[in-house]
N, C-alpha and C positions, 0 to 999 in steps of 0.2 A: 504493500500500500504506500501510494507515494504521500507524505507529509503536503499537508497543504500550504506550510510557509509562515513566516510573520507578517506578513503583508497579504494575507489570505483575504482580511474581507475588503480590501480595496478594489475601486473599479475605477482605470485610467484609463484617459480617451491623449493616443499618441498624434498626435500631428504634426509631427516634425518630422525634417529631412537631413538626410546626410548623417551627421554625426552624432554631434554633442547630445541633443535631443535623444534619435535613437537609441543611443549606449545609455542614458538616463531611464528612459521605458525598460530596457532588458534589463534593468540591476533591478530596477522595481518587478517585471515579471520575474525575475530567477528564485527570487523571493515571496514570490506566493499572489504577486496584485495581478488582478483577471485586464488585461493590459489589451488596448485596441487600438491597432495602426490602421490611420488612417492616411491613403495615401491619394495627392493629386491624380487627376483624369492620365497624365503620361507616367503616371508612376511615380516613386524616388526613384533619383538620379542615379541613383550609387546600385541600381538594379543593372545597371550596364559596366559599372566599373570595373571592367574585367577584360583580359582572362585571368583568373579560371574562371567557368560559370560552371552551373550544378542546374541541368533542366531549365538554360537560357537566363540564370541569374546568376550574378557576380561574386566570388564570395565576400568581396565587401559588405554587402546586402548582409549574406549569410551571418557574418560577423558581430550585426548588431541588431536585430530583430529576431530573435531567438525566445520563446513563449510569449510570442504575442497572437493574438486572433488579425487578419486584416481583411478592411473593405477600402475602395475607392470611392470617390466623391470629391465630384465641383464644387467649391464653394467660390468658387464665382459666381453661382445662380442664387437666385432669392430662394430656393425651391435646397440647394444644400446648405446654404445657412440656416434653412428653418432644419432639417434633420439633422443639424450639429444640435442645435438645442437641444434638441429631442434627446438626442446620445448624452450633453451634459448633465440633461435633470434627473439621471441616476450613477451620477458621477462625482468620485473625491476630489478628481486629481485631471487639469488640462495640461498638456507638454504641446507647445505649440515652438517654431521659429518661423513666422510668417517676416515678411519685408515690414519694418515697423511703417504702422498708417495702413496697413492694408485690413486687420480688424477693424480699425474706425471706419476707414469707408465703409466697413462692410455694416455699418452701425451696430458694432459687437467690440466694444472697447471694454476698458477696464472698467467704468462704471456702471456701463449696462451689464457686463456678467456680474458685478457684486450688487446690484438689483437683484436679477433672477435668479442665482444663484449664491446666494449669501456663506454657505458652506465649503465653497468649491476652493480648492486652493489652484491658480493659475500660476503657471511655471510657464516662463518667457524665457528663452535662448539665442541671445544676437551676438551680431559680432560688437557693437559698440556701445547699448545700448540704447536712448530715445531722444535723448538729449545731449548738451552739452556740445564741444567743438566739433567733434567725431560722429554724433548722435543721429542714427539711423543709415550711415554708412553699414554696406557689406561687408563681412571680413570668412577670412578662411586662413585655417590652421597657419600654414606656413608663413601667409601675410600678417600673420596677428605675428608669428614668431621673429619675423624681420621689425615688426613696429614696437613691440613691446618689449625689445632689448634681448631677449632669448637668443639669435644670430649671433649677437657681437659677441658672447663669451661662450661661444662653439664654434669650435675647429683646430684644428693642431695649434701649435706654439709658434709665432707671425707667420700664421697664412691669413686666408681669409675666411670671413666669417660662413659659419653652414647651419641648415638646417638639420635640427635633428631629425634620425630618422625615424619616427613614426610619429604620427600626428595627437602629442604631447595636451596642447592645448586643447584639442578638441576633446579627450578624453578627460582631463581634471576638470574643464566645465562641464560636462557630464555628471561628474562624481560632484560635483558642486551642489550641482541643479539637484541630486538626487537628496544632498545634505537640507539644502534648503527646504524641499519639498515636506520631507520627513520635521523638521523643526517645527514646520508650519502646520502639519497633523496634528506632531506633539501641544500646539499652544492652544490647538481646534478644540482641543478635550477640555480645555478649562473654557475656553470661553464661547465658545460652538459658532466661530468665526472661521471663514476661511481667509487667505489673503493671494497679493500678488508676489510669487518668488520671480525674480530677474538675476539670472547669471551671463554675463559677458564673455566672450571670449578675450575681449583685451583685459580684462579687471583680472583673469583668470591667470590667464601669461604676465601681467606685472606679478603676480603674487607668486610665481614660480621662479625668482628671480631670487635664491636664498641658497648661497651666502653673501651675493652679491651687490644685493640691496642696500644689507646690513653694513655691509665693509665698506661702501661708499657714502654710508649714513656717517660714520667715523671716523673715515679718513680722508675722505675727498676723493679716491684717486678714482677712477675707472678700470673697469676690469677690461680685458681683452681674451681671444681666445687662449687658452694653453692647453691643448689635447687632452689625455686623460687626466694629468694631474688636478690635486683640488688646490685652491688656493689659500687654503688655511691650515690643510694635515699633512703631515708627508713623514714616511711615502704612504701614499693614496696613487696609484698610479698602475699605468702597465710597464711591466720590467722581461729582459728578454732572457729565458731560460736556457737551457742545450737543446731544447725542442722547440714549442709555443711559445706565446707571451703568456704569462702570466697577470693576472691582475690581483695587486697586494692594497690593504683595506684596511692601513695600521694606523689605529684611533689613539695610541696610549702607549707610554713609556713600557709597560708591563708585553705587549704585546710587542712590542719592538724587540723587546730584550729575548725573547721566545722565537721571532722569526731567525735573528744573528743567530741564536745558539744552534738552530736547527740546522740553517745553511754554513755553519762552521765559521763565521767570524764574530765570537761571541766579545771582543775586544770593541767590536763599535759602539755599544753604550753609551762606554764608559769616554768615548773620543769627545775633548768640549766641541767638538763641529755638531757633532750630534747628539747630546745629550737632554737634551729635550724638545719637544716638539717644535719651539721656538727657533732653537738653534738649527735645526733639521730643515727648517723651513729658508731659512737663510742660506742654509750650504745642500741644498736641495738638488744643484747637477752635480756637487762633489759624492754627495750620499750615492747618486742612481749609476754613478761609476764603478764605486765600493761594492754594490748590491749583485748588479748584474758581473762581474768576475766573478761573484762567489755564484750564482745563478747556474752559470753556463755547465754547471756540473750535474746538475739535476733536471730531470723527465719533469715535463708543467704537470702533467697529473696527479702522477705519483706526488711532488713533494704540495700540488696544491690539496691532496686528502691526508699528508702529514701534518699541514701547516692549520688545514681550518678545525683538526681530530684535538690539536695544542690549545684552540682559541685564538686562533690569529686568520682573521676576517680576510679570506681570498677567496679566488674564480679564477679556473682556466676560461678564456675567453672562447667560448664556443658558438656553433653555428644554429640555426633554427631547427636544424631535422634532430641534432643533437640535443637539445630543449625538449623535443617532444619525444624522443628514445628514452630520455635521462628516466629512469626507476622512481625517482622521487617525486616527477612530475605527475607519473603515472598514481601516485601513491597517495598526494594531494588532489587527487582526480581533476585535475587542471587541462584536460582533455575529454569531451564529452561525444558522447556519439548517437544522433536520434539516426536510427532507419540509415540511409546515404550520407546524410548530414553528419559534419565534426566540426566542434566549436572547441572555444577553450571556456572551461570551468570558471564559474565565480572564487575571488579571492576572499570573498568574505562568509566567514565560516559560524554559523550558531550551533551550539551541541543540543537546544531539543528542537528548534525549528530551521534545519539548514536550505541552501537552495535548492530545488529541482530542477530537473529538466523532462519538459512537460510535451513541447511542441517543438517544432523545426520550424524553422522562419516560414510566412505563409507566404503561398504563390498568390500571384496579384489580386485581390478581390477575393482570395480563397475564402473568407468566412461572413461573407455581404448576409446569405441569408440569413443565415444563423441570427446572422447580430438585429438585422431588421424585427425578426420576431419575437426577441427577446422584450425588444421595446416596443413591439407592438404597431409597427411601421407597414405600410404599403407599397412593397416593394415597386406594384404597378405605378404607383402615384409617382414615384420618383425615380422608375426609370430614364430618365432626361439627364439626372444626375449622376448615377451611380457605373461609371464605366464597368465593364469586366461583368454588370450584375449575371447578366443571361449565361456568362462560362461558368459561374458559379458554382459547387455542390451545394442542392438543395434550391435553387430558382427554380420559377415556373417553366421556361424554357428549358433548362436539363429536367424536369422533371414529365414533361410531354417527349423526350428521346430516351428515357429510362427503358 
């Protein structure tokens, strides 16, 4: 019997695209809320973003719509903004990234939903948010990670600036939107108020900017790229073995003094070059000298399952297929598998209500009828709206070729 989740009696209406939003709905479905993507007449975008596809969809897609129910729907028409309502007035929780001003037009802004639905809590996902210098401009991951300083202090040591590789900011708005969402539940219980959560992509990406926000709060200077290294620990960095790189993740005098003993130069401790993180940091291309000759003597695997067995925080630097081989990934079930479908597992783990995995991202409109009925809708009435309705299982039309 699958647990039905801590977010078992929620019901979320998803209308977002692309990312942030998305990944916000699946951390709420994975958890138990009966979650409904709704998506524009051409689809989400990210339904092409491919190859690979899985049966003409991208695994992009695949990626972040994972237990959710979905139908299509215009809300360009008068005729699907009136069946948004419809779907909100047994609903906690809206996830929406429309073009800001494009609810008002639709005269379904923030004050008409907290008219008719005084319960509901509305989660907004932009790039800039509504206002302000920036306010209602579009943004996307990598453009938020060039504006919001994220580039400048990635990339090797004087090159130039790069994006990281994977789409960073769109994921922690994500996690944002989900935190906020949840807060505003939590405050719904005491005062049986819903509200408006707004997460930004650029608010998201400045707040991802740590340690180097802080360090320029104090010191004035500006950070630049320097490749692996951290700018405040060392070594924190990748260092080059008789094999692989290695990446070494040494927080503390105590752990410094465990990695030398191990790789046999148990003398630099005690060197005042290196004798405390301070100093370390200062003579930081002397240390990565001293490190890596002692290195070259040992297998990256082997001494990185001696090093991390001691307490001394490292990773051989491996590849994706290797991430999904790795035993422990298997073990943290961080790899999911519906039918055809394989996603990766939620990180966040409850021990009496964990996540599930319930459903495999649904094909376009796969769940129109379903959901019409629920609410008691006509599906005829708003065939005008509803693309995809008639391929549907359970429409009238598949139901006359049964």
């Amino acid at each position: 019997m699958i647990n039905p989740g801590s977010l078992a009696n929620l019901k979320v209406i998803d209308a977002s695209r692309v990312l942030g939003g998305p990944y916000c709905g699946q951390v709420l479905a994975d958890h138990g809320a009966d979650v409904i993507k709704i998506e524009p007449p051409a689809g989400d975008e990210t339904r092409g973003w491919g190859p690979p596809f899985l049966d003409n969809t991208a695994s992009y897609f695949l990626g972040l719509n994972r237990n959710k129910r979905g139908m299509a729907l215009d809300m360009s028409q008068p005729a699907g903004q009136e069946l948004l309502l419809t779907l909100l007035e047994t609903a906690d929780v809206f996830i929406e990234n429309f073009k800001t001003g494009t609810l008002e037009r639709w005269g379904l802004g923030r004050e008409e939903f907290e008219r008719r639905f005084p319960r509901l809590v509305h989660c907004r996902v932009s790039g800039f948010g509504a206002d302000g210098p920036m306010g209602g401009m579009p943004g996307y991951d990598a453009a938020i990670q060039a504006s919001a300083g994220i580039m400048s202090v990635n990339g090797e040591l004087g090159g130039e600036p790069l994006r990281v590789g994977l789409p960073v900011v769109d994921m922690v708005t994500g996690l944002n939107a989900v935190i906020g969402i949840l807060m505003a539940l939590n405050e719904r219980a005491s005062s049986g108020k819903g509200q408006f959560v707004e997460t930004t992509l650029y608010d998201c990406g400045v707040s991802l900017l740590h340690p180097h926000l802080p360090n320029y709060y104090l010191s004035g200077k500006v950070a630049k790229p320097s490749g692996n290294a951290h700018p405040n620990i060392c070594p924190y960095d990748t260092f080059a073995t008789g094999t692989e790189p290695i990446f070494l993740a040494v927080g503390n005098h105590r752990q410094f003094t465990t990695l030398c003993k191990i790789i046999g130069r148990p003398d630099l401790p005690d060197d005042p070059r290196f004798i405390s993180n301070g100093e370390r940091n200062i003579n930081r291309d002397a240390l990565k000298v001293e490190l890596e000759a002692a290195l070259t003597a040992f297998e990256c695997d082997a001494l990185a399952d001696q090093l991390i067995k001691a307490g001394v925080p490292c990773g051989a630097v491996r590849t994706i297929d290797q991430v999904v081989d790795d035993p422990h990934t298997q073990h943290r079930e961080m790899v999911v598998d519906i039918g055809a479908y394989r996603g990766t597992g939620s990180p966040i783990k409850l021990s009496r209500t964990p996540a599930s995995y319930r459903l495999a991202p649904p094909q376009f409109a796969e769940h129109t009828a379903e959901i019409l009925d629920e609410v008691q809708a006509d599906g005829e009435r708003y065939r005008a709206v509803l693309p995809g309705f008639d391929d549907a299982p359970g429409s009238p039309a598949k139901a006359k070729t049964a």
